[in-house]
C-alpha positions as CSV (number, residue, x, y, z in Angstrom):
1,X,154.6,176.3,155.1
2,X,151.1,175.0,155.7
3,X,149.8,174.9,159.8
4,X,150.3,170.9,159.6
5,X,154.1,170.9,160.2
6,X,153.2,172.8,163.5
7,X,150.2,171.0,164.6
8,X,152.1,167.5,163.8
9,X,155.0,168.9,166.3
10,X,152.5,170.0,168.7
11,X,150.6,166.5,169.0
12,X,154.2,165.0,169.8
13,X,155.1,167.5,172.2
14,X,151.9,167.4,173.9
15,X,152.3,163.3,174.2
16,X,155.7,163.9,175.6
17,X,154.6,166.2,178.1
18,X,151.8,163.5,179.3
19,X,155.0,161.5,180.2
20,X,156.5,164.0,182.2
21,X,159.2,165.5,179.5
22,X,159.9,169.6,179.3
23,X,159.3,170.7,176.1
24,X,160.3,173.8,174.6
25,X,159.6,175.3,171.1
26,X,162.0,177.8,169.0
27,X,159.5,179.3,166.1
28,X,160.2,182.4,163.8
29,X,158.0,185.0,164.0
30,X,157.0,185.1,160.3
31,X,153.5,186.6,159.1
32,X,150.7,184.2,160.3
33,X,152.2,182.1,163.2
34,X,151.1,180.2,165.2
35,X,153.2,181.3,168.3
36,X,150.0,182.3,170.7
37,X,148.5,178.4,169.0
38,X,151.3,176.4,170.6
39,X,151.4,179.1,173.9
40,X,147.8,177.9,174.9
41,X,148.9,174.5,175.2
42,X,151.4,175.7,178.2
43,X,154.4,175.2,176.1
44,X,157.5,178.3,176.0
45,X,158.0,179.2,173.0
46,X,161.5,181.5,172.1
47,X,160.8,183.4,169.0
48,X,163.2,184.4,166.6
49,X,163.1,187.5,165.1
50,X,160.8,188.2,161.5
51,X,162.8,188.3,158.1
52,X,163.4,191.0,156.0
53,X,162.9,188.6,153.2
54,X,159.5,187.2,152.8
55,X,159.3,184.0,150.8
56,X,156.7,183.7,148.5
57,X,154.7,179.9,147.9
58,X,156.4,179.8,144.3
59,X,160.2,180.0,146.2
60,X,162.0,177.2,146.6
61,X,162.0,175.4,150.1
62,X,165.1,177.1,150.8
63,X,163.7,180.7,150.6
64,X,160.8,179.7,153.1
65,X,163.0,180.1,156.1
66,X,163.7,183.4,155.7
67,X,167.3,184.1,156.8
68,X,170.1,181.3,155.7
69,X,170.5,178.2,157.5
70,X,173.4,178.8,159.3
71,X,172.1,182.5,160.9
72,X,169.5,180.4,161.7
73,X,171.2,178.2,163.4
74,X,173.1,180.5,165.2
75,X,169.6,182.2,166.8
76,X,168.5,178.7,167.6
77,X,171.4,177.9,169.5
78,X,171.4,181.8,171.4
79,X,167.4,180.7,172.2
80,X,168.9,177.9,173.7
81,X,171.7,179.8,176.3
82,X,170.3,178.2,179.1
83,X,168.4,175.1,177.8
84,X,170.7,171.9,176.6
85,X,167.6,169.5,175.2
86,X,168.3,165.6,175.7
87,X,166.4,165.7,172.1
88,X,166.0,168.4,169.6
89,X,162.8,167.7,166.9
90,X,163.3,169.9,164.0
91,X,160.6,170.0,161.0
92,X,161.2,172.5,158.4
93,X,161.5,171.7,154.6
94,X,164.8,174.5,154.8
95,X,166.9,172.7,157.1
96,X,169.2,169.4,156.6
97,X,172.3,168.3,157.7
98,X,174.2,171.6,157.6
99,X,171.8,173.2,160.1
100,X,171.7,169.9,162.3
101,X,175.3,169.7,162.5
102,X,175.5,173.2,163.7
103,X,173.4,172.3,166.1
104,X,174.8,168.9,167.0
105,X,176.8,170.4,169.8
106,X,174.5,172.2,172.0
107,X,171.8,169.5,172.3
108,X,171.9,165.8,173.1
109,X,170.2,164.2,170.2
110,X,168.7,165.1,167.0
111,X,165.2,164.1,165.5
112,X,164.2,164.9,162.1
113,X,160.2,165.3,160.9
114,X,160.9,164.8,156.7
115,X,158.5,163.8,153.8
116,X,160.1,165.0,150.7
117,X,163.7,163.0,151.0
118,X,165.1,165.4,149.0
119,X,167.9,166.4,151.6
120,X,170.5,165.3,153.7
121,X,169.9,165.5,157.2
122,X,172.6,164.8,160.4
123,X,170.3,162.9,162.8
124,X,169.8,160.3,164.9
125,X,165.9,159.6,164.4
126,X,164.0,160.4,161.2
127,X,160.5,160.4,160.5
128,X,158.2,160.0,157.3
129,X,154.7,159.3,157.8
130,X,154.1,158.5,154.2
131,X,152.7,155.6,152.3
132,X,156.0,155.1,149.9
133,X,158.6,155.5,153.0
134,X,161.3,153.7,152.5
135,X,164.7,152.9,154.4
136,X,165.9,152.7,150.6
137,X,164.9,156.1,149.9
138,X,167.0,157.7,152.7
139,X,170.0,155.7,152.5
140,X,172.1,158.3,150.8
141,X,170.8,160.9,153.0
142,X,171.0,160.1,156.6
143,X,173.9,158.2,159.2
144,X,173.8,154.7,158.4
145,X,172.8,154.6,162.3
146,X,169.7,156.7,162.3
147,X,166.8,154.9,164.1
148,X,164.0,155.5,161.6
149,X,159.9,155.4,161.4
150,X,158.7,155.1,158.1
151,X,154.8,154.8,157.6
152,X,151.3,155.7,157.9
153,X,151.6,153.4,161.5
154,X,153.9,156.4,162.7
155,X,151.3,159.4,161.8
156,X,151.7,161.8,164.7
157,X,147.7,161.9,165.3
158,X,146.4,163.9,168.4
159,X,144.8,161.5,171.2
160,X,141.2,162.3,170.4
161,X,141.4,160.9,167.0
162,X,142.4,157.3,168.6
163,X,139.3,157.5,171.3
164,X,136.9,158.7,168.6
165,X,138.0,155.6,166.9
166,X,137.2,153.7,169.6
167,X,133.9,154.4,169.6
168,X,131.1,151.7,167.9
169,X,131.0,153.4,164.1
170,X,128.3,152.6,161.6
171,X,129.4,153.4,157.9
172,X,127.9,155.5,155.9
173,X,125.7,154.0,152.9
174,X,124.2,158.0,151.8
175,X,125.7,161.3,151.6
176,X,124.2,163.3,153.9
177,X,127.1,165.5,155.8
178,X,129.9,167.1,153.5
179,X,133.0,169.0,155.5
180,X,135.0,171.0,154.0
181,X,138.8,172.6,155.2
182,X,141.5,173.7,153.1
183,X,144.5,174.4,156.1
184,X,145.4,177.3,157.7
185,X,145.5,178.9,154.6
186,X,143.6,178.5,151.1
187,X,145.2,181.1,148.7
188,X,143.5,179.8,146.0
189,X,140.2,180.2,147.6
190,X,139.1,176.2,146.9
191,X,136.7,176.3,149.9
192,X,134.4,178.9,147.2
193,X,134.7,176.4,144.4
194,X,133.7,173.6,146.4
195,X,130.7,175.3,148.0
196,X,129.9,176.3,144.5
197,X,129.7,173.0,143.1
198,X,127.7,172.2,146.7
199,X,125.2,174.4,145.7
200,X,123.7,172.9,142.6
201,X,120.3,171.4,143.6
202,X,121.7,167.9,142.9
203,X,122.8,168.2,146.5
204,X,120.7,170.5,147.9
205,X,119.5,168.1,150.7
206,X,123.6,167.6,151.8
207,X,124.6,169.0,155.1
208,X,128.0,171.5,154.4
209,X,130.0,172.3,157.0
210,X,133.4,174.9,156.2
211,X,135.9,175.5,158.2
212,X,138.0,178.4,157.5
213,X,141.5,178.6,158.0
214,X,143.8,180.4,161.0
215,X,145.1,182.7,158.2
216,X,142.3,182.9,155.4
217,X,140.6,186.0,156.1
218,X,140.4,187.2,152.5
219,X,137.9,185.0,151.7
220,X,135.8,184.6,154.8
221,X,133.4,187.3,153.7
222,X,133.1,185.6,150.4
223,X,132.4,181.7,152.1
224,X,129.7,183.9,154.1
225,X,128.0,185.2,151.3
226,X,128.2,182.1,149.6
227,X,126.8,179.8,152.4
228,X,123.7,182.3,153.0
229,X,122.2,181.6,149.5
230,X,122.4,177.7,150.5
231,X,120.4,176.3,152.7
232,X,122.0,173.8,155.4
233,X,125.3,175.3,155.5
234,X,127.3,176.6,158.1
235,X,130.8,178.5,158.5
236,X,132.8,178.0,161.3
237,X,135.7,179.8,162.9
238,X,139.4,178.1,163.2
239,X,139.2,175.1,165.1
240,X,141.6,173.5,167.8
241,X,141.0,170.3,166.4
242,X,138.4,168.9,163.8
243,X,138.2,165.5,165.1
244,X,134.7,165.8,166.5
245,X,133.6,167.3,162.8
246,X,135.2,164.7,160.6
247,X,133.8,161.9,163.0
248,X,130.3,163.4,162.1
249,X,130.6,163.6,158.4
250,X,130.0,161.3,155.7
251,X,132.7,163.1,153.2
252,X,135.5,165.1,153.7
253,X,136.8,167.8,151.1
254,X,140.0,169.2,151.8
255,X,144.0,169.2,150.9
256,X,146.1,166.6,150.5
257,X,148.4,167.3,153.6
258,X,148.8,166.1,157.3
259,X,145.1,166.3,157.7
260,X,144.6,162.5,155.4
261,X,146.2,160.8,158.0
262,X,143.0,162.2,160.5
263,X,140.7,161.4,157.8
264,X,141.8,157.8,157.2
265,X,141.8,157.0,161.1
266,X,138.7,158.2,161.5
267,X,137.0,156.4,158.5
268,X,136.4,159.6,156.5
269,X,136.0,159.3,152.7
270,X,137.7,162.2,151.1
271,X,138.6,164.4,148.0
272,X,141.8,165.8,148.0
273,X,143.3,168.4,145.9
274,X,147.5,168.9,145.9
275,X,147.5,172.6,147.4
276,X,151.6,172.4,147.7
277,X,154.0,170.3,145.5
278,X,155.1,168.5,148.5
279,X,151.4,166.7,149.0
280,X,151.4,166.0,144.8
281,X,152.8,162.3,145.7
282,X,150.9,161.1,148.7
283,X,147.9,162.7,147.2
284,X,148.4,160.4,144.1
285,X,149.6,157.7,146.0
286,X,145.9,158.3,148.2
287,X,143.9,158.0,144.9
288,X,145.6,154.6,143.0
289,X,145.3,153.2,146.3
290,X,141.6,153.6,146.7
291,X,141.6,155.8,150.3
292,X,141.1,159.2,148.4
293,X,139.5,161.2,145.1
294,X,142.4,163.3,144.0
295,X,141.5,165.9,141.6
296,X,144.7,167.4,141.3
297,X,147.0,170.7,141.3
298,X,145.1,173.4,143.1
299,X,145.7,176.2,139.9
300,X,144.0,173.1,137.5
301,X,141.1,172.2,139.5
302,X,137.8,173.9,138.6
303,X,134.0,174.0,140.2
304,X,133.2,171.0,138.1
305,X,135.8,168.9,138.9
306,X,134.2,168.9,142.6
307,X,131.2,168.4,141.0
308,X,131.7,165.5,139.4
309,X,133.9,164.0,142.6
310,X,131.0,164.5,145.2
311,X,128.5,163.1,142.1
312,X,130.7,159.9,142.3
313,X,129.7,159.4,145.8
314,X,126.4,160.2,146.0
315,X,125.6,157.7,143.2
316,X,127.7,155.0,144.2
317,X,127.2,154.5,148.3
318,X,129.4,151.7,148.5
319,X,132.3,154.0,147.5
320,X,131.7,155.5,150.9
321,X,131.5,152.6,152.7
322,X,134.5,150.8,150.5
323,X,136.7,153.8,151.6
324,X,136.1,154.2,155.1
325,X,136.9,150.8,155.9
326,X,139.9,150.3,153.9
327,X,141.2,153.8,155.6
328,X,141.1,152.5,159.1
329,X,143.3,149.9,157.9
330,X,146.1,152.2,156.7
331,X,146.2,154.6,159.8
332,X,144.8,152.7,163.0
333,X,145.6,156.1,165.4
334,X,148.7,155.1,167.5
335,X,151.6,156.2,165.7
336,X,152.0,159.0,168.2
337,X,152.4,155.9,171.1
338,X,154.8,154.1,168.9
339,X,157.2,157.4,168.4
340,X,156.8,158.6,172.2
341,X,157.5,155.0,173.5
342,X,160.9,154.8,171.8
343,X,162.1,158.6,172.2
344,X,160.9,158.8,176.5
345,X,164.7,156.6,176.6
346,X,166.6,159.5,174.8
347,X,164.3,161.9,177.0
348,X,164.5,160.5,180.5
């Protein structure tokens, strides 16, 4: 799964631990966690053990977790021999109802972090940060009880996204700073291909900043190369949070994941590209609504498709302007309140 499940999990955990609530995480040690990530932050963390079975991205969601729901279930609840939670948050695309109710009787109450509605789940708070979330689209799926946040008004954004928002902006009318970030990981190596299309002399006055991912090392030593034949561009390591970069760019090239909640909040024009079938719908849904280019499917997209995206911008300014302002009216920065506010009474 991409880094943004954990990172969204993180933010809420971190919120909760402002208010006073002891947080502890159970992640499995597959290859490229982000156990030591989460650790930093002063949180325990009780690992469960690597699979002998490593998933591969063209598995179903059910092969991603490694082991079957129910051993997993039982490891969870031996990580837990000493620890009953008032509230356990589970977000994994492998686990519904069957590993909740296994669960059910070892913690107090169950939260579920979904986006796909594609599975029944046994809890007693669900949330989908997406545009097209719907009570109607769960109803089959979840207790007829379940307290639920549906919405971009629930997007589990870290704190600093909220004050950089707060600061006076001016809107961009020229292209002068383009970021790019692909997620922990970018298999298909789409950072290259944008630089590529970056490096025509069209935009050879354009500022580009990459970020590489936790767990892209492959192709670090190509991005380098790549950026030293362009002037003005610069490589950067993993960061902890790209809030301070995306609040200095004009245009934002990246997936279609977590991150276009960040991106909308803070104003940030953006091409997308779909890098997992799971971001194919909010991606599209990003694009007819105007807060997004999507290009499409990361194995279709090619240099010039970048190309042409970034061309659209830099000829039309008020595109930039037209979709950093209708983006701060989507995702306004205070979902993580909103979620925290109603879960400190389950957790106090």
């Amino acid at each position: 799964m991409g880094s943004g499940h954990l990172i969204r999990c993180r933010t809420l955990a971190l919120k909760l631990k402002q208010r006073g609530v002891k947080v502890l995480f159970i992640c499995r040690e597959h290859h490229g966690n982000l156990i030591t990530f989460v650790e930093k932050d002063g949180f325990e963390v009780r690992p469960l053990a690597t699979p002998s079975v490593v998933a591969s991205t063209a598995d179903s969601y059910d092969a991603w977790l490694g082991v079957s729901q129910e051993k997993d279930a039982q490891e969870s609840i031996k990580a837990l021999f000493d620890f009953r939670p008032d509230l356990l948050i589970v977000d994994h695309y492998s686990l519904s109802a069957q590993w909740e109710m296994l669960l059910r009787p070892h913690v107090g109450r169950i939260m579920a972090i979904d986006d796909l509605n594609n599975r029944s789940h046994d809890c007693d708070f669900l949330l989908d940060q997406n545009l097209s979330a719907s009570k109607e689209r769960y109803d089959a799926l979840i207790p007829s009880q379940c307290q639920c946040f549906f919405g971009p008004s629930y997007a589990l954004l870290a704190d600093e996204y909220m004050q950089l928002r707060q600061l006076e902006t001016t809107y961009s009318s020229k292209l002068n700073k383009v970021l790019v970030y692909f997620g922990g990981v970018d298999p298909d190596n789409l950072s290259s291909m944008a630089l590529k299309a970056l490096s025509d002399t069209k935009f050879e006055d354009i500022e580009v900043c990459i970020v590489v991912g936790a767990n892209d090392p492959p192709h670090k030593q190509e991005l380098l190369r790549q950026a030293q034949l362009r002037p003005n561009t610069v490589v950067l390591e993993p960061q902890k949070s790209l809030s301070n970069l995306m609040f200095d760019t004009d245009l934002m090239i990246g997936a279609g994941g977590a991150t276009s909640w960040e991106r909308l909040c803070l104003g940030v024009p953006s091409v997308i590209v779909s890098v997992a079938e799971n971001q194919e719908f909010i991606s599209k849904a990003l694009d007819e609504l105007g807060l997004a280019i999507h290009l499409g499917v990361s194995n279709q997209v090619v240099e010039q498709d970048f190309f042409a995206a970034v061309s659209e911008f830099a000829l039309q300014p008020d595109k930039l302007f037209n979709m950093s302002v209708e983006g701060q009216r989507v995702v306004d920065g205070l979902g993580c309140d909103r979620v925290a506010d109603v879960l400190m009474g389950v957790c106090v």
